[in-house]
C-alpha distance (Angstrom), angle and dihedral (degrees) to the residues before:
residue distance angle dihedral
X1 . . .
X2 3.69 . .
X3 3.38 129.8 .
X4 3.80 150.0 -144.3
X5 4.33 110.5 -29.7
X6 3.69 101.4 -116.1
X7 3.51 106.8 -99.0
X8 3.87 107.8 -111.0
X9 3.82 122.7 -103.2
X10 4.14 119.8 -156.0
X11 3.56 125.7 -119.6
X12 3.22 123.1 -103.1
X13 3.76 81.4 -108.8
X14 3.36 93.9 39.5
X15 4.31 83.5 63.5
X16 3.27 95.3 59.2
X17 3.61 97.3 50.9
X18 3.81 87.1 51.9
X19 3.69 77.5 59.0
X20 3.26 106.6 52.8
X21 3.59 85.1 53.8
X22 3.72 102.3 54.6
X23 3.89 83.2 76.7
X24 3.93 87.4 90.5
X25 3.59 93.1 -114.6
X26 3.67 124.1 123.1
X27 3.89 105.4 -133.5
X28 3.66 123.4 177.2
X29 3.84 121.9 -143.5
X30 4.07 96.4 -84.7
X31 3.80 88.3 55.6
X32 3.50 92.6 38.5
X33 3.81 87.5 64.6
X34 3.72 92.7 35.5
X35 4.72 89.6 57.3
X36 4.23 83.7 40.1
X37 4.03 82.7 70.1
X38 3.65 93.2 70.2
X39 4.00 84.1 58.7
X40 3.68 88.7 69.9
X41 3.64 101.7 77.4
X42 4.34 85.6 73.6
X43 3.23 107.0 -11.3
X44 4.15 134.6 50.4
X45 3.70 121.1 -88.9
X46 3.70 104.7 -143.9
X47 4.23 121.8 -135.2
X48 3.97 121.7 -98.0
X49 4.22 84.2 -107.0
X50 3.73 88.8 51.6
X51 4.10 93.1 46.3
X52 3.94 88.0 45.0
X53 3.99 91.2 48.0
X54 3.43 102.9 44.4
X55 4.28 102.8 40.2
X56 4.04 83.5 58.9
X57 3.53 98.1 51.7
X58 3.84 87.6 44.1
X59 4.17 85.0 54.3
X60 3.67 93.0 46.8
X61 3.83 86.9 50.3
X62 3.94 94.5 46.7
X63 3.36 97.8 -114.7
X64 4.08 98.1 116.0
X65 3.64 127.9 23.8
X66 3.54 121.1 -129.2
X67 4.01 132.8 -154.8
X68 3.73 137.8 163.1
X69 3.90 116.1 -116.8
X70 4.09 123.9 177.0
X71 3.73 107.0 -127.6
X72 3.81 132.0 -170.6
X73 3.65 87.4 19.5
X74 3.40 113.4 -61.6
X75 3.94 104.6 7.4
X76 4.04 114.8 113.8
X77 3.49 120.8 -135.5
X78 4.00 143.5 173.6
X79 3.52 112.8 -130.4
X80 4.06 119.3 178.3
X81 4.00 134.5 -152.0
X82 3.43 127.7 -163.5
X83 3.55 114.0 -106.3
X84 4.07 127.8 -154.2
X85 3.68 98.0 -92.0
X86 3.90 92.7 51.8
X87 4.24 90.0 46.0
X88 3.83 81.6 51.6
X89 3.73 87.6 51.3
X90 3.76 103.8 53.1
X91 3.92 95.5 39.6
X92 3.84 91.7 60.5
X93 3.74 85.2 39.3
X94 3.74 94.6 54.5
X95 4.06 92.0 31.7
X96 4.04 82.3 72.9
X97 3.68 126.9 111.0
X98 3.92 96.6 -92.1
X99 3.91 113.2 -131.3
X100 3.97 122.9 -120.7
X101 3.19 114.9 -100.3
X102 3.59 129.3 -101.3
X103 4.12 112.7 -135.3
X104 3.86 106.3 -156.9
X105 3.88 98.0 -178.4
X106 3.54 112.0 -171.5
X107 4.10 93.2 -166.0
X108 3.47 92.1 32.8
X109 4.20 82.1 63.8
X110 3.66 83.7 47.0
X111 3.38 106.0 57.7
X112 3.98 88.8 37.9
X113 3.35 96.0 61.9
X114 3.92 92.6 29.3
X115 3.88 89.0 128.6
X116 3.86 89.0 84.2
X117 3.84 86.8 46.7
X118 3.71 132.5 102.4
X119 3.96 107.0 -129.2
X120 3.64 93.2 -126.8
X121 3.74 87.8 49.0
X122 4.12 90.5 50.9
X123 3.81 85.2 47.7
X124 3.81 96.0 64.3
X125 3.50 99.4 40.0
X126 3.88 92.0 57.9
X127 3.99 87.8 36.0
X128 3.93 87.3 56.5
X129 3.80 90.6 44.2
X130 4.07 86.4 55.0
X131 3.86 92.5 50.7
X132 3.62 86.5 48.2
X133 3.98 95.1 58.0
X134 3.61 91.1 44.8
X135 3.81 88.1 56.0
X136 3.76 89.8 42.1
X137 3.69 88.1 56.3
X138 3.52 95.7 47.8
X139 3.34 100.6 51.9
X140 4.13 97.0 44.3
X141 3.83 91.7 55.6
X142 3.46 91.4 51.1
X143 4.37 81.3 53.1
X144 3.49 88.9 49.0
X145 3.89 98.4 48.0
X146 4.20 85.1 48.7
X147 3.97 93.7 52.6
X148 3.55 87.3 45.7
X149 4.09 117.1 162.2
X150 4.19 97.9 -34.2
X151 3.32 107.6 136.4
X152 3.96 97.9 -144.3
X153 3.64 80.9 67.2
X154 3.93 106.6 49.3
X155 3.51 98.0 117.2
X156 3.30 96.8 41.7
X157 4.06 89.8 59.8
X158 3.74 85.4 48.5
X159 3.85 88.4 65.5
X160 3.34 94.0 39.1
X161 4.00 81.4 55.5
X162 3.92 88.7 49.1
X163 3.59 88.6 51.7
X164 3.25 99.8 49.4
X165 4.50 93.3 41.3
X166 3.84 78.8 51.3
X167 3.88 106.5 53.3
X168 3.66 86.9 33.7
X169 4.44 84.2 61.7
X170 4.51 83.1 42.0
X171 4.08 83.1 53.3
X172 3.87 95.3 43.8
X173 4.15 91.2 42.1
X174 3.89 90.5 55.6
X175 3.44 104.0 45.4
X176 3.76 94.0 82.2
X177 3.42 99.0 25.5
X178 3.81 103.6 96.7
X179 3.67 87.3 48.5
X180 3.73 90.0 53.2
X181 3.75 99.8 49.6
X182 3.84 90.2 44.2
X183 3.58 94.1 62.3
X184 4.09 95.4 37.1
X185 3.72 88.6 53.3
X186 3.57 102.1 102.6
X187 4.00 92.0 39.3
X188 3.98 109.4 102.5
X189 3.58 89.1 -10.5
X190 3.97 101.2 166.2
X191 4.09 112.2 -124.1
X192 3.50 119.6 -89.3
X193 3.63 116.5 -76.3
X194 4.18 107.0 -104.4
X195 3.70 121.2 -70.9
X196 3.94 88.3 19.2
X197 4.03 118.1 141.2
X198 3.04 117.3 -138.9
X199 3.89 131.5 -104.5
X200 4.01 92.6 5.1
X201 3.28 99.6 100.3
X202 4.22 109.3 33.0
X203 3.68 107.0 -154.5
X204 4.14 122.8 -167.6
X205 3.92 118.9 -130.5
């Protein structure tokens, strides 16, 4: 005889759309994706198919409520809520030991293994890294300015904050960094691989 279904567990995803919808706002899927933007400052911002997927299977589990409302007139849409099983959900979700973070640091690599790099090479990945802070920085003061001083969305200034304290640190950290690894790159520079001739190919270590 079978037993019990297992009862079903969110996503990791699926969390932080019950999340999102803790803010008292009914939200259907489209703005669902459009809030899960925010998210991609330090966390992951899942895809419209993923948002779509995962706030069904969190109705058909009980965890949001779900109801058709006619927008912009005549236009139909489903918005969902989060009901008290779902609030349950995320709190003991969130109420668990967080793990550390894991830094995967694609220019960090770079510049570590920057020996097997051309210079110019080196240069452009830490130039592109630059351009990407100032972007970063752009875009989450223009967050900040939009959360403003509502206080349903304290905390989610203070990350904005965080964000902003932390790119600010990426910004400061690359400024002299291409200056740095220039002049390192003949200190502990491993020998040239076998058959190599010298000085045609200029690596940075």
């Amino acid at each position: 005889m079978a037993g019990p279904p297992t009862p079903t567990v969110p996503t990791p995803t699926g969390y932080t759309l019950l999340g999102l919808l803790s803010f008292g706002r009914e939200l259907s899927g489209y703005e669902l994706k459009q809030w899960s933007e925010n998210l991609r400052f330090f966390w992951a911002a899942p895809a419209m198919s993923q948002v779509y997927r995962e706030v069904q299977r969190l109705a058909a589990a009980g965890f949001v409520a779900q109801r058709a409302v006619v927008r912009d007139g005549t236009r139909e849409t489903t918005v969902y809520s989060l009901t008290p099983q779902g609030a349950e959900a995320v709190r003991a979700w969130l109420a668990e030991l967080p793990e550390p973070p894991v830094l995967k640091h694609p220019v960090a690599l770079r510049v570590f293994f920057g020996h097997l790099m051309a210079p110019a090479d080196l240069r452009r990945a830490i130039e592109a890294h630059r351009a990407w802070c100032d972007r970063m920085l752009v875009e989450l003061e223009e967050v900040r300015a939009g959360l403003g001083d509502d206080r349903d969305f304290h905390n989610a200034a203070l990350v904005a904050e965080w964000g902003l304290t932390y790119v600010q640190g990426e910004r400061a950290a690359v400024d002299g960094l291409e200056d740095a690894v220039t002049t390192a790159r003949t200190a502990g520079a491993p020998a040239a691989p076998r058959g190599a001739t010298a000085g045609t190919d200029e690596r940075v270590g």
